[in-house]
C-alpha positions as CSV (number, residue, x, y, z in Angstrom):
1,X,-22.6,-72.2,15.4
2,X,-25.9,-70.6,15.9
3,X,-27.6,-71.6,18.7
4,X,-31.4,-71.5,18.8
5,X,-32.9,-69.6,21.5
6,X,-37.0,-69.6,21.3
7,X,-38.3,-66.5,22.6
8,X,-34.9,-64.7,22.9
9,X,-34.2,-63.2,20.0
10,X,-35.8,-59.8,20.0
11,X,-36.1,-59.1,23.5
12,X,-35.6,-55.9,24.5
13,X,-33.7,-54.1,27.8
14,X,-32.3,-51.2,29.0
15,X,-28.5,-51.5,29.4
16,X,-28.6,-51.5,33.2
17,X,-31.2,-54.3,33.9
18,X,-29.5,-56.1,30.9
19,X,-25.9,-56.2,32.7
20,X,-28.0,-56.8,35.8
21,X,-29.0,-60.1,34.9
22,X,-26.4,-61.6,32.7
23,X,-23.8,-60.6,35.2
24,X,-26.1,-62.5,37.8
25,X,-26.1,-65.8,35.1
26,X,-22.5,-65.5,34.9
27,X,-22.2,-63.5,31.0
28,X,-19.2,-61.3,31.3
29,X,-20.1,-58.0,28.6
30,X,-16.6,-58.5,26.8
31,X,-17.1,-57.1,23.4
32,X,-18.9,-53.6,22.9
33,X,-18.7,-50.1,21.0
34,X,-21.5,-47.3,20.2
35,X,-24.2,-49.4,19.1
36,X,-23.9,-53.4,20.1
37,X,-22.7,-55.3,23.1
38,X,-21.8,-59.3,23.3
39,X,-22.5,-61.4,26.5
40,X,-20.4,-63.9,26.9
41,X,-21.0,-67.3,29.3
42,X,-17.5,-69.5,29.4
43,X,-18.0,-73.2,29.6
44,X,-15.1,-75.6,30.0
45,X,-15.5,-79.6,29.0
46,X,-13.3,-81.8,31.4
47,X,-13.5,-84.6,28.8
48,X,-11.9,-83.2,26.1
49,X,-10.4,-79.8,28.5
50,X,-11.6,-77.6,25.5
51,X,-13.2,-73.7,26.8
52,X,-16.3,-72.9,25.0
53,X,-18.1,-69.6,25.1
54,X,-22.1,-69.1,24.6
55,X,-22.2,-65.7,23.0
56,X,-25.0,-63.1,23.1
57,X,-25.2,-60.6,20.6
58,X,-27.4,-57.5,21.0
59,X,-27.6,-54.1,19.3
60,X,-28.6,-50.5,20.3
61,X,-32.3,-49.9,19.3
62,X,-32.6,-46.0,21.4
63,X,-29.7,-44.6,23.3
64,X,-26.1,-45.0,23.7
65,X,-24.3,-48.0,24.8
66,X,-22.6,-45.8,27.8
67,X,-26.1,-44.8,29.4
68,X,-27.8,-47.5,31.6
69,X,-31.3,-46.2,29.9
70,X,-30.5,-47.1,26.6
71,X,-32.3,-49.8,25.0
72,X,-30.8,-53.0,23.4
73,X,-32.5,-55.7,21.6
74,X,-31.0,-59.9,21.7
75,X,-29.7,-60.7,18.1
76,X,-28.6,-64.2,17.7
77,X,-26.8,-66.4,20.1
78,X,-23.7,-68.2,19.1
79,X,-21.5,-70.9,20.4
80,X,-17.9,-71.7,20.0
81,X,-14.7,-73.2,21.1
82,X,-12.0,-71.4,22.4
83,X,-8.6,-70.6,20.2
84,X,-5.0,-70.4,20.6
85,X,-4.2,-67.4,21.2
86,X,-7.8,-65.6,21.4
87,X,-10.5,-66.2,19.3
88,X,-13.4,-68.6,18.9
89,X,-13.9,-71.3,16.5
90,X,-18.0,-71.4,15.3
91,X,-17.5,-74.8,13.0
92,X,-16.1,-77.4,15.8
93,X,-18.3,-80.0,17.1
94,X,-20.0,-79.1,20.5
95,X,-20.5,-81.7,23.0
96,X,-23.9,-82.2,24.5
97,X,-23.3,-81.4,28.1
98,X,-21.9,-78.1,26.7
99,X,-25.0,-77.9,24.5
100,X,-27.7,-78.8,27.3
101,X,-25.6,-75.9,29.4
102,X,-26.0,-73.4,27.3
103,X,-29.8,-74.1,26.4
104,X,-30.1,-73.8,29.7
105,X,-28.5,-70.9,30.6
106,X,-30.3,-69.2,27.5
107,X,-33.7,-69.8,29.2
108,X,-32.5,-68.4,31.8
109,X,-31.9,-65.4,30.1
110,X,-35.1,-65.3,28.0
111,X,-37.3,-66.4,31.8
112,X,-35.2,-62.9,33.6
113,X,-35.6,-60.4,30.4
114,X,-39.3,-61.5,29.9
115,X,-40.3,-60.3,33.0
């Protein structure tokens, strides 16, 4: 599921001072290759003990992804629950305390890169 994140989408960073602060959030950069890079935020719900990852997509606008200078723009955030054996599942229900985490941790983001 796509998760709305006012402000975010579009920002813009160099790769260094974007691993900076997710890292300091708690994102791991999991996913990457020449010209895009996902940040992803792990979440577990002791209710239903279901993992759920808050995913942040962005893309190389100037640069390449192995230089700390190059320059990546947020796409869209998603949000999902965790698989057997990998994966993530976009269409499954997302409890709210998972929801009003990952708002929160995605204004985080927006308040750090904005500076």
């Amino acid at each position: 599921m796509i998760i709305e994140a006012p402000g975010l989408k579009g920002l813009k960073s160099d790769l260094a001072h974007l691993d900076e602060v997710t890292t300091k959030l708690g994102f791991v950069r999991w996913q990457w290759e020449y010209t895009r890079a996902t940040y992803d935020f792990k979440m577990e719900d002791k209710a239903s003990k279901s993992v759920y990852f808050l995913r942040v997509n962005t893309r190389v606008e100037s640069g390449k992804l192995e230089s700390p200078y190059a320059v990546l723009y947020v796409e869209d955030t998603y949000i999902g629950r965790e698989t057997f054996p990998h994966g993530l599942d976009y269409n499954s229900p997302i409890p709210e305390n998972i929801l009003k985490l990952s708002k929160q941790k995605l204004d985080q983001l927006r308040n750090e890169l904005a500076e």
